[in-house]
VEXZAPA-649883 format. One record per residue (C-alpha): x, y, z. Coordinates in pm, whole numbers, padded with zeros to 5 digits, always signed. Example, Ala and Ser with C-alpha at 12.3 -4.5 7.8 and 13.67 -1.06 7.14 Angstrom:
BEGIN
+01230-00450+00780;+01367-00106+00714;
% end
This chain:
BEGIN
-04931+02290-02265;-04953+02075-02554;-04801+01722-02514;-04547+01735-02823;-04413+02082-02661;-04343+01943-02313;-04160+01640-02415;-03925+01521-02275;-03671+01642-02535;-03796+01986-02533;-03792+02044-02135;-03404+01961-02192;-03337+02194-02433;-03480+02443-02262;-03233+02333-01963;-02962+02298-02197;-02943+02631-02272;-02865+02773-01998;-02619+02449-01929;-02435+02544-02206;-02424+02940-02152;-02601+02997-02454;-02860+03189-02253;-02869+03259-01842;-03272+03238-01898;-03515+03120-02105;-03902+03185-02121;-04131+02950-02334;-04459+03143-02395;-04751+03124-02618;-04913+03364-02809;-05287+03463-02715;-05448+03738-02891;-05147+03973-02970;-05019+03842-02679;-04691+03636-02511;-04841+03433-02211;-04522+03330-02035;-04589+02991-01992;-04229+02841-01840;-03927+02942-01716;-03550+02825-01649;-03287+03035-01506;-03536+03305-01443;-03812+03412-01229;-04137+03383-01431;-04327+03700-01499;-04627+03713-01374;-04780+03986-01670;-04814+03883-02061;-04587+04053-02307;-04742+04274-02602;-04613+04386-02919;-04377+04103-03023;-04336+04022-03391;-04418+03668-03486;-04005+03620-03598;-03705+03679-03431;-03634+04007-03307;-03418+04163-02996;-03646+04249-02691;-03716+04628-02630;-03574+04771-02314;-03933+04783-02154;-03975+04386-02177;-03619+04388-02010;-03716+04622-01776;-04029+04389-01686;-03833+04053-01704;-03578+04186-01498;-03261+04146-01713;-03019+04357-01932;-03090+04195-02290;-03303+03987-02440;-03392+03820-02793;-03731+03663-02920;-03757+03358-03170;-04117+03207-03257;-04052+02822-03273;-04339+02800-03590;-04371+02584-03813;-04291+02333-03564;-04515+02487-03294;-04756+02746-03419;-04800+02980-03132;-04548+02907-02952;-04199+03127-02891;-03872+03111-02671;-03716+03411-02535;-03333+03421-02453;-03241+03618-02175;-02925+03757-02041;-02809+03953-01728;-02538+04162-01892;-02585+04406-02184;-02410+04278-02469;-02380+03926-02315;-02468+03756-02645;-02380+03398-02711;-02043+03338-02848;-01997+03038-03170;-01882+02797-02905;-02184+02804-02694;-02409+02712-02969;-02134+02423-03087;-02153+02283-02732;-02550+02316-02759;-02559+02118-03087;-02286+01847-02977;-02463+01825-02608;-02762+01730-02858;-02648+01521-03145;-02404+01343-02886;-02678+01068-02803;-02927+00871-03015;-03222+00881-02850;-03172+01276-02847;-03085+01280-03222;-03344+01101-03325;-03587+01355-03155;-03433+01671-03266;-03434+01520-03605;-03829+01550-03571;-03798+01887-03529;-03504+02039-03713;-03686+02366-03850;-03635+02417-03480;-03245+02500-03556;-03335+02708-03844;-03249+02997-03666;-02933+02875-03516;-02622+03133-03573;-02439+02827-03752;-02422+02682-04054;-02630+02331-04035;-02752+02051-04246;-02884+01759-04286;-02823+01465-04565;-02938+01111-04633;-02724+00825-04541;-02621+00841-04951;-02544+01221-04913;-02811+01415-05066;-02933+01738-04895;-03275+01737-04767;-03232+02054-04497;-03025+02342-04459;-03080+02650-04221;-03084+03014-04282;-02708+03042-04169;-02583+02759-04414;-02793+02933-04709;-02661+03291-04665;-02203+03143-04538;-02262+02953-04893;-02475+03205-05130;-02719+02930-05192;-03094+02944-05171;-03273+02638-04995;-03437+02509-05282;-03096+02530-05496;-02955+02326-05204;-03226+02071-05137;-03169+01746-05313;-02820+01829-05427;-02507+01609-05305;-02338+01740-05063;-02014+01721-05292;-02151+02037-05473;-02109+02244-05146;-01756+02043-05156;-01401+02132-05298;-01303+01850-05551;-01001+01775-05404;-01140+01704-05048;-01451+01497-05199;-01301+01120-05177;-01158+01206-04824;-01500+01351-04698;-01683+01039-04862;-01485+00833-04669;-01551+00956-04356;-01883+00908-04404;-01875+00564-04497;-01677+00508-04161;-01967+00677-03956;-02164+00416-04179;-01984+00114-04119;-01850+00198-03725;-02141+00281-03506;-01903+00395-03205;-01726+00635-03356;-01965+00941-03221;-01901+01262-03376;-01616+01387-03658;-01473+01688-03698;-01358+01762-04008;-01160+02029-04164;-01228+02110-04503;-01294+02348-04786;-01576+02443-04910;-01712+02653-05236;-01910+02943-05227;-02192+03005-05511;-01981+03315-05634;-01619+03025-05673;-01478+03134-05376;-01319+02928-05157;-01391+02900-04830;-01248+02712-04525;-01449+02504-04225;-01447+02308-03957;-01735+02047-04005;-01911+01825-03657;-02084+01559-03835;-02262+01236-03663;-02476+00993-03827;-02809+00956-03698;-02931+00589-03699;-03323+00477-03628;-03428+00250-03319;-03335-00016-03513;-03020+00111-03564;-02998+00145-03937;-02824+00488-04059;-03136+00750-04105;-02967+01064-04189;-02644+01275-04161;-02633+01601-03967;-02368+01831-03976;-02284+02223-03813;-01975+02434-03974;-01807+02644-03779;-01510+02905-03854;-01620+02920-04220;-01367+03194-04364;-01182+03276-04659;-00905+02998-04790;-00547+03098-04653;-00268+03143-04910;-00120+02819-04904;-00411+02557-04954;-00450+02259-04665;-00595+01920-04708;-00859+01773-04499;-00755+01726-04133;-01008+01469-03902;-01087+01371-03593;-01330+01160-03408;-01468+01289-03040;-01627+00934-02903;-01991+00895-02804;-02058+00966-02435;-01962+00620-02237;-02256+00643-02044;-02637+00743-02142;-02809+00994-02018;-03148+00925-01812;-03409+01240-01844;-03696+01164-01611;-03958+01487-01575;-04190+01542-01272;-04501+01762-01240;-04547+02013-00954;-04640+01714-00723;-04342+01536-00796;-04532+01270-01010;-04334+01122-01292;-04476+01289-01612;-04181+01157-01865;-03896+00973-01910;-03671+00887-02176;-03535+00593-02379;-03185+00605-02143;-03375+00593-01819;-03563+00263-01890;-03194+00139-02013;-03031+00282-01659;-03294+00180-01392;-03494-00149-01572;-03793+00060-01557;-04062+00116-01861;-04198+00464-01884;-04577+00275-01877;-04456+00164-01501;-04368+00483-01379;-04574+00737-01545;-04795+00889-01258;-04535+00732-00948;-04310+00918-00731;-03874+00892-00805;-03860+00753-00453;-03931+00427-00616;-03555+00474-00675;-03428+00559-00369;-03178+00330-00246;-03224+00392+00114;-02859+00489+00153;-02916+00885+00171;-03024+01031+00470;-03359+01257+00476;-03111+01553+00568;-02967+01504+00208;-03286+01545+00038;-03395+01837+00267;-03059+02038+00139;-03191+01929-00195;-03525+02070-00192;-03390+02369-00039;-03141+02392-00344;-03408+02386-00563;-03597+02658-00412;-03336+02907-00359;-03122+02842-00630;-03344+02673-00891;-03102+02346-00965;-02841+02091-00767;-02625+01876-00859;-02435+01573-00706;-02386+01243-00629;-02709+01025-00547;-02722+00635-00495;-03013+00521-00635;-03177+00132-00684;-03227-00031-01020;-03604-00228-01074;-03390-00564-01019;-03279-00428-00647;-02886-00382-00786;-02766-00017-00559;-02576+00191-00872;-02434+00575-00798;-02513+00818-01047;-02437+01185-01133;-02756+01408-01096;-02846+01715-01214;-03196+01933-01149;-03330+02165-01249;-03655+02368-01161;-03915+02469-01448;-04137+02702-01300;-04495+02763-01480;-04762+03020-01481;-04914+02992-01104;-04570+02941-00945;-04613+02608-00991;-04306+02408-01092;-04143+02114-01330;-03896+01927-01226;-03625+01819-01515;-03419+01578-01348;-03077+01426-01613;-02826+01174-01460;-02552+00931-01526;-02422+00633-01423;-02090+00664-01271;-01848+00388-01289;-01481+00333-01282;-01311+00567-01542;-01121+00366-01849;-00735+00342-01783;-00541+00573-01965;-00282+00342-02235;+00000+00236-01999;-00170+00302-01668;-00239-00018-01414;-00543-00179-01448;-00812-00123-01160;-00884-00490-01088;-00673-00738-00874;-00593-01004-01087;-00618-01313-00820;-00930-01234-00652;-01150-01011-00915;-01192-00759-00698;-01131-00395-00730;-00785-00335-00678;-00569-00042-00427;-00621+00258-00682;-00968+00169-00747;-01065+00141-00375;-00900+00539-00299;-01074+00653-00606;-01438+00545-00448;-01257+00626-00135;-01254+00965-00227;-01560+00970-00426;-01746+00879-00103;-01627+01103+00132;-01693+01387-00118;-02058+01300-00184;-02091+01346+00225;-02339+01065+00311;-02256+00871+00606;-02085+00526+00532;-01842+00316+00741;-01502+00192+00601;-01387-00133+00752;-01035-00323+00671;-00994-00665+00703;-00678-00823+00783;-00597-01197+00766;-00453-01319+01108;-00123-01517+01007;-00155-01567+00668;+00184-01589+00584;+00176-01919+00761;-00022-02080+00432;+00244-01962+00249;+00527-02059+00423;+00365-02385+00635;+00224-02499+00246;+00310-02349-00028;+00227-01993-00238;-00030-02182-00471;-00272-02251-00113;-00200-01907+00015;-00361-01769-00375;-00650-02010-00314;-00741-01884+00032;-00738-01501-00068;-00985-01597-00366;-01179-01819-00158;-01203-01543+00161;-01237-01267-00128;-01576-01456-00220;-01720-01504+00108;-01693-01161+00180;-01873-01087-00157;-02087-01313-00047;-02183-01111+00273;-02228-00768+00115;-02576-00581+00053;-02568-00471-00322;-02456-00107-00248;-02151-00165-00043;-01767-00179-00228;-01538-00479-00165;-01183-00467-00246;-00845-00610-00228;-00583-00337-00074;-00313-00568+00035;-00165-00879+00057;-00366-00992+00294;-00576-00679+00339;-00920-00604+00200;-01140-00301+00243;-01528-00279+00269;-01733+00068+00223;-02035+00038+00347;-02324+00329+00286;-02576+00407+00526;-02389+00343+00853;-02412+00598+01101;-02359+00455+01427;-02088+00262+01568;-02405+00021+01728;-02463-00055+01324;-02109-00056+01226;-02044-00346+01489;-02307-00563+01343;-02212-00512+00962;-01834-00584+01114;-01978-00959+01313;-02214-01041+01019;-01877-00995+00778;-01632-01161+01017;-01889-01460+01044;-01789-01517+00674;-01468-01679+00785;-01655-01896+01035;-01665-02262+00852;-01305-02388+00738;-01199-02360+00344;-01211-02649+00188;-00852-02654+00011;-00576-02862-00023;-00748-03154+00036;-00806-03028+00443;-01022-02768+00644;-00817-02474+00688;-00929-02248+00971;-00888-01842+00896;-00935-01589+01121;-00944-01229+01066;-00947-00931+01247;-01160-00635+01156;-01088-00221+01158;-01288+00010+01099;-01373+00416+01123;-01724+00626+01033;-01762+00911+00789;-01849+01154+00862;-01673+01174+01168;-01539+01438+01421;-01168+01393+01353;-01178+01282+00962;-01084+01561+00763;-01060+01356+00386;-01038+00987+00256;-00659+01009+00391;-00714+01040+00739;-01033+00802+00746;-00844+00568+00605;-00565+00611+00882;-00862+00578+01157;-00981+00288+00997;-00581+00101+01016;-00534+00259+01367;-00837+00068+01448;-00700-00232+01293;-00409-00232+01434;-00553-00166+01805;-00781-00478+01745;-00453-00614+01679;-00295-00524+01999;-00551-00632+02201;-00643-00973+02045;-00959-00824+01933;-01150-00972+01649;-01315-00584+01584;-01225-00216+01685;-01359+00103+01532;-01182+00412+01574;-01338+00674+01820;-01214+00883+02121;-01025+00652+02329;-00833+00478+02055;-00790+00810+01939;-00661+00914+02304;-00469+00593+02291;-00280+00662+01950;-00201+00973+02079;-00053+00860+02361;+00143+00582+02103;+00257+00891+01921;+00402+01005+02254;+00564+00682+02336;+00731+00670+02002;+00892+00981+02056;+00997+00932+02390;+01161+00605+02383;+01401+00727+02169;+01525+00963+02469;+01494+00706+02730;+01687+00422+02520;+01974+00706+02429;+01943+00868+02812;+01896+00544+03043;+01558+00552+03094;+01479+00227+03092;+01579-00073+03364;+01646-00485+03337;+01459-00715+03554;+01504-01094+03586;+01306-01349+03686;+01468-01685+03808;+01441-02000+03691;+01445-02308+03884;+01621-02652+03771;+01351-02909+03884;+01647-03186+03921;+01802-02973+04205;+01588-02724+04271;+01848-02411+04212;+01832-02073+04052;+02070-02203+03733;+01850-01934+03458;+01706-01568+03472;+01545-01420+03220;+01644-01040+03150;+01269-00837+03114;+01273-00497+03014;+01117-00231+03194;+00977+00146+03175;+00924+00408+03426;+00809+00700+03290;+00858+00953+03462;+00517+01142+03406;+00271+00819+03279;+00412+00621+03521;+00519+00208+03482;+00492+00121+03116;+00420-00197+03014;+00670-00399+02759;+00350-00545+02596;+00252-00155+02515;+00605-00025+02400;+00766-00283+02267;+00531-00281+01977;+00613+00105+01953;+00966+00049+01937;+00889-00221+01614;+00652+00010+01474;+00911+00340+01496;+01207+00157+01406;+01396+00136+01752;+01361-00229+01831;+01698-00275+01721;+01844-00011+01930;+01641-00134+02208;+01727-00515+02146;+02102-00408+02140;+02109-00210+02461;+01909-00511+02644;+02199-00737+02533;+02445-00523+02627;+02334-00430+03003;+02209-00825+03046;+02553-00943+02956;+02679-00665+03116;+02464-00774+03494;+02538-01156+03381;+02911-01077+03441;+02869-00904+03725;+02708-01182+03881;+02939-01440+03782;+03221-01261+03990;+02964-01271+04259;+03040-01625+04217;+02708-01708+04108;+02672-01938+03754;+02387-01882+03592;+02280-01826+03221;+02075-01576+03080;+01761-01546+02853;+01711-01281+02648;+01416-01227+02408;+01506-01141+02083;+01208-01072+01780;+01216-01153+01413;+01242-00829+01303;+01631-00800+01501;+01711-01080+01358;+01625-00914+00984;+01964-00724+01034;+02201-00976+01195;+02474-01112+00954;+02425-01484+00891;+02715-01523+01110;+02574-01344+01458;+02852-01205+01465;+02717-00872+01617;+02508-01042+01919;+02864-01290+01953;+03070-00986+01977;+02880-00826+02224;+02892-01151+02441;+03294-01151+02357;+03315-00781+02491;+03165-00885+02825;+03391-01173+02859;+03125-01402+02876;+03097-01785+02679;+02811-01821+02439;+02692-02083+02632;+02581-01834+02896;+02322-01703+02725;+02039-01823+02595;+01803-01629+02274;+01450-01681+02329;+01249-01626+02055;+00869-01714+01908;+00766-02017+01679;+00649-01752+01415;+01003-01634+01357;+01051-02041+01203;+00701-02035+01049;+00822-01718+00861;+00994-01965+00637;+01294-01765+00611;+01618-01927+00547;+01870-01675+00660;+01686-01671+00992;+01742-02022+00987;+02108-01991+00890;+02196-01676+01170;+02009-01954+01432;+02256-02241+01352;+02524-01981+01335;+02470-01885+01705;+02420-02245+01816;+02715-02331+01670;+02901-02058+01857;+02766-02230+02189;+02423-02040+02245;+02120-02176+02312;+01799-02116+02188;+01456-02141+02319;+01068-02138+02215;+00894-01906+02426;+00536-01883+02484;+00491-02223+02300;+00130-02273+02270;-00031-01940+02235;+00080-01936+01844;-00009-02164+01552;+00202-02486+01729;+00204-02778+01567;+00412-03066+01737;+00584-03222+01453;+00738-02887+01340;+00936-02941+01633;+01148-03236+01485;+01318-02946+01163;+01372-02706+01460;+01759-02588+01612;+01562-02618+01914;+01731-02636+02291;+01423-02529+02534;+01078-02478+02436;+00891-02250+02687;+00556-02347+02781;+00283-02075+02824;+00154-02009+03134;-00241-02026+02972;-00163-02399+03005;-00121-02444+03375;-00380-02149+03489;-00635-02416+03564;-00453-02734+03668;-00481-02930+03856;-00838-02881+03860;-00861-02940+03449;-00848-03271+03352;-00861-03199+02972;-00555-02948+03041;-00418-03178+03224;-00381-03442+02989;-00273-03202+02683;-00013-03070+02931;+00126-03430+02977;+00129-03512+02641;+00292-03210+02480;+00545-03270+02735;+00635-03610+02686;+00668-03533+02299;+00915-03225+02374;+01120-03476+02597;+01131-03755+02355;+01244-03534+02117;+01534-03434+02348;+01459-03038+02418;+01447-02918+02804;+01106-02758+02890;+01076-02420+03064;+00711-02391+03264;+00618-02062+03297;+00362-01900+03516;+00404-02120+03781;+00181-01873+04091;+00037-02146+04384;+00165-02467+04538;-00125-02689+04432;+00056-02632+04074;+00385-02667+04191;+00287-02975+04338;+00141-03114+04033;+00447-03023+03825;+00664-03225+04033;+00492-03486+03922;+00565-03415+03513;+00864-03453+03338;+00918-03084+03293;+01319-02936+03340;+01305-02587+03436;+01008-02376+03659;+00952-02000+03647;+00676-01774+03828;+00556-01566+04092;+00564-01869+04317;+00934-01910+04253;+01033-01519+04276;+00896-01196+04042;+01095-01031+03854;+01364-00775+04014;+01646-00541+03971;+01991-00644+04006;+01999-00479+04342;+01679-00685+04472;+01855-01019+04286;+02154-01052+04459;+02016-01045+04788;+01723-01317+04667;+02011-01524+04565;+02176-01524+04854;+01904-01633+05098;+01716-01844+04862;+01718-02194+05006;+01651-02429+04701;+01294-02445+04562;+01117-02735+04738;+00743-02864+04607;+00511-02997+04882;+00409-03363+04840;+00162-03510+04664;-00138-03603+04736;
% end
């Protein structure tokens, strides 16, 4: 075919067509010696005989060329002057399936709607001279220099009366200043797009008629104003009582469209001016190349195998595709093909596409951006969320967590807590390939998509490379601050996710085990699956066994160094299920915080601990009793304790009995109630201790602002002494600062006699550990306590 014929421009009509429903086929042909050569075809298998007989006009097909092409109507429209010999045939599967006025509006607005389209229908308007509508087209200054046959024959008018008049004598008088204004608007204000106005309009005979007018100013490459174009539609008789003009604007599309056109081989044969502004490339450097020089490497070759088979069943598809600019940058785009098949069954491929990118908020709505870090914010992330795991290409979706972090805030101030987020937000920009999607989900909580990922091997790697963002210290507040993170993550597709709401949960579950196990990275598969299944279970029955007695108290002596008696026991909670068995508190204690029965737990450990603790004390034994309490009991205790004091009261036991052990991080919370309820109970006569000092964020001098009794050395810092020197001598000094500072010290984990021997030798107060007694039931205790002969250390060497 001739160049000018298979533009670019012309291939899209031909696809527009049937986009728009103004046809459900079309046939380009060319006539050779009396005869229509089908030459291409969209929406419809091509013929593979010419077609004799047609006149050189327009004309409905005869039932034997709809017989032959297979379809129930048909109508025939030569496209001379503009392309002698050439002709388009409109074909339709239903009889009396013509096209309605709306179909060709949509046609004419899906073409006037861009410039560089404009501009090339402009250069071929006689085209449109057989268009159903009314249609013209005007100078910048308003003088007619086209019309069609539709506009001549609505208005009475022949085209040479029409042709260099001003479009004010086709206008009522009355609407004239109102209609000159609008198109000095489209003059001055480039983005308006396309107007719609209704207005009135005077036949040759003085009738009046009434319109709807879609006008757009055309403007060269330059972007000066070239001409006015305008289609009328609902042109009818003036209703009784007269209306003024009534406008509106519809804007210009927010993205361009790219048009790129490929031979049979796939070889780029065209592109338009939108697809050098989309992808960076000039149509001289891609003329004759393959479109995988856009591929972004993030589709899998299954995706483009259901493509191809698309376009050979079906003859289009449409979707999502992420594709790579010339610069490298990974974009996503909306894509839509279609298959032009020519004489030979050979085809054309017609390939239109969009950018995508965030929508504009509606007035009122919340913006899409986190305003401290820059980042795409909660509502933006789901949006891609979704968009992702619609489009059905594999990609993992990891969730980063900041270990801690309220400690900046409360430890510092809010101002250093801002400054690490932005600074952590721009390392992990900083780590990301130019495809993947960073955003800020949470207060401490950011999200990564990342396309392409298939395997959990991959996932792992993309989670260490990210995580080894946080590696060096921030530089703020005049000091290297050390952040750690912990990582989450799930795969899409996978067998369990369903939609962007349950990967999402996969992805926190996998957080959140990471979590549990003090695990820098977890992805979501079958055992954490098996294990939040068996979570679900334990939050369901703990309930039962806190309300039914399921549960048991065990205590663990502790051993006053200065005489070497039981004076302490800590009360432990434990679980034996009755089906899974011994339960760890490390496993359901976090259930009972994360389903809301801590409390209800905490409270029935204080009552059946006091309740033992009296017990004993007829026994005539006097000891004191730790019980661990967390910070989120303490969130509903009045500032008075008066709830944990009554409790104590009820048993007939003295406050200074028992002792609340609780961690650092409930102080480092910065929360002054907690503070206030801590003083309370002191001041009532309980004690309160550190536990598992040293396993946190400790700092030393913290110690000096704390309502502090006994601090509670970890175990971790005796597993290797004596052996250790370097233990040995943080040991020794951590304990001479507690002492100066005039707190007891527990030791914990105290298990052979070679430490027991080298504690005798510290200044520590109080021993506990398997080397001392484990922990046992009241019925166990009470026996132990009766033979045990005084804890005695061996001496040293």
């Amino acid at each position: 075919m001739e160049s000018r014929v298979s533009s670019w421009f012309n291939l899209w009509c031909l696809s527009q067509l049937i986009e728009q429903r103004v046809a459900d086929g079309a046939l380009l042909c060319r006539l050779r010696q009396d005869q229509w050569q089908p030459l291409l075809a969209a929406g419809v298998p091509l013929p593979g005989q010419p077609l004799t007989g047609l006149r050189h006009g327009r004309q409905p097909l005869p039932r034997q060329y709809c017989q032959t092409l297979e379809v129930a109507a048909g109508y025939g429209l030569s496209l001379a002057p503009s392309y002698p010999g050439y002709g388009l045939l409109f074909l339709w599967r239903q009889q009396g399936r013509l096209p309605s006025a709306a179909a060709w509006l949509k046609l004419f607005r899906a073409i006037f709607a861009q410039q560089d389209r404009a501009r090339a229908a402009g250069a071929s308007l006689s085209l449109f001279r057989h268009l159903p509508l009314p249609m013209v087209k005007a100078s910048p200054a308003g003088l007619i220099e086209w019309s069609n046959g539709a506009m001549q024959r609505a208005l009475g008018f022949s085209a040479a009366d029409l042709r260099g008049k001003s479009l004010s004598y086709l206008c009522h008088s009355a609407d004239w200043p109102d209609t000159l204004r609008l198109y000095q608007r489209l003059a001055d204000e480039p983005g308006q797009g396309m107007a719609a106005l209704e207005k009135r309009y005077l036949h040759k005979d003085g009738r009046v008629l009434r319109g709807v007018a879609h006008l757009t100013l055309v403007r060269d490459e330059q972007g000066q104003p070239d001409y006015l174009v305008g289609l009328i539609e609902q042109l009818q008789p003036q209703p009784a009582e007269p209306v003024g003009p009534r406008t509106h604007f519809s804007p210009p599309p927010a993205r361009p469209e790219g048009l790129m056109i490929c031979d049979a081989s796939s070889r780029i044969v065209a592109v338009n001016p939108a697809f050098e502004q989309i992808t960076g490339y000039r149509q001289e450097e891609v003329l004759g190349r393959f479109p995988s020089l856009l591929k972004s490497g993030m589709h899998s070759r299954d995706f483009y195998q259901r493509m191809n088979q698309a376009l050979r069943e079906q003859g289009s598809w449409q979707g999502e595709v992420w594709n790579r600019r010339k610069n490298g940058q990974v974009y996503p785009e909306q894509l839509r093909i279609t298959s032009l098949t020519r004489q030979g069954h050979q085809s054309q491929y017609l390939a239109v596409f969009s950018e995508i990118s965030p929508p504009a908020p509606a007035p009122g709505a919340q913006p899409e951006e986190d305003g401290l870090t820059g980042l795409a914010n909660r509502a933006s992330f789901q949006q891609r969320l979704a968009r992702a795991c619609r489009q059905g290409e594999p990609f993992a979706l990891m969730i980063l967590d900041i270990n801690n972090f309220r400690l900046f805030n409360n430890a510092m101030n809010h101002r250093v807590g801002d400054q690490v987020l932005r600074e952590v937000a721009l390392r992990l920009r900083g780590r990301l390939r130019g495809g993947d999607f960073l955003a800020r989900i949470g207060s401490d909580e950011f999200a990564v998509l990342v396309p392409g990922i298939v395997q959990h091997r991959q996932a792992r790697i993309f989670g260490k490379h990210l995580l080894g963002a946080l590696n060096r210290p921030l530089h703020l507040a005049s000091q290297h601050l050390y952040v750690e993170a912990t990582l989450g993550g799930a795969l899409w597709p996978g067998v369990e996710e369903q939609d962007a709401e349950t990967l999402l949960q996969h992805a926190e579950q996998a957080l959140f085990g990471a979590k549990q196990k003090k695990q820098p990275l977890a992805l979501y598969d079958n055992q954490l699956n098996r294990s939040q299944t068996r979570r679900l279970r334990l939050q369901h029955e703990l309930v039962e066994a806190v309300k039914q007695g399921g549960l048991s108290l065990y205590y663990q002596p502790i051993v006053d160094t200065a005489s070497g008696r039981v004076t302490k026991l800590e009360a432990l909670v434990r679980w034996q299920h009755p089906v899974l068995g011994f339960i760890s508190p490390a496993e359901f204690v976090p259930v009972a915080e994360e389903c809301g029965m801590v409390q209800a737990l905490g409270d029935w450990v204080l009552n059946r601990a006091c309740a033992d603790l009296r017990r004993l004390q007829q026994a005539g034994y006097a000891l004191e009793m730790a019980i661990n309490r967390s910070s989120l009991e303490f969130q509903s205790l009045g500032l008075d304790g008066g709830e944990w004091l009554s409790v104590i009261g009820k048993h007939e036991l003295s406050p200074r009995h028992i002792i609340f052990e609780i961690t650092e991080s409930l102080f480092m919370q910065g929360n002054e109630q907690h503070l206030e309820r801590i003083d309370a109970l002191r001041k009532a006569g309980c004690r309160i201790a550190i536990d598992d000092f040293g396993t946190g964020y400790s700092a030393l001098n913290y110690l000096r602002a704390f309502p502090i009794d006994f601090v509670k050395i970890d175990k971790s810092f005796i597993d290797y002494l004596p052996g250790n020197q370097r233990d040995g001598l943080l040991l020794e000094g951590i304990l001479r600062i507690i002492g100066d500072l005039g707190m007891k010290v527990v030791v914990e984990g105290m298990e052979t006699q070679a430490q027991a021997a080298y504690l005798a030798t510290q200044p520590c107060h109080y021993l506990q550990g398997y080397l001392i007694a484990r922990p046992m039931p009241i019925r166990e205790l009470l026996p132990f306590l009766e033979s045990y002969a005084g804890h005695s250390v061996p001496a040293a060497d």
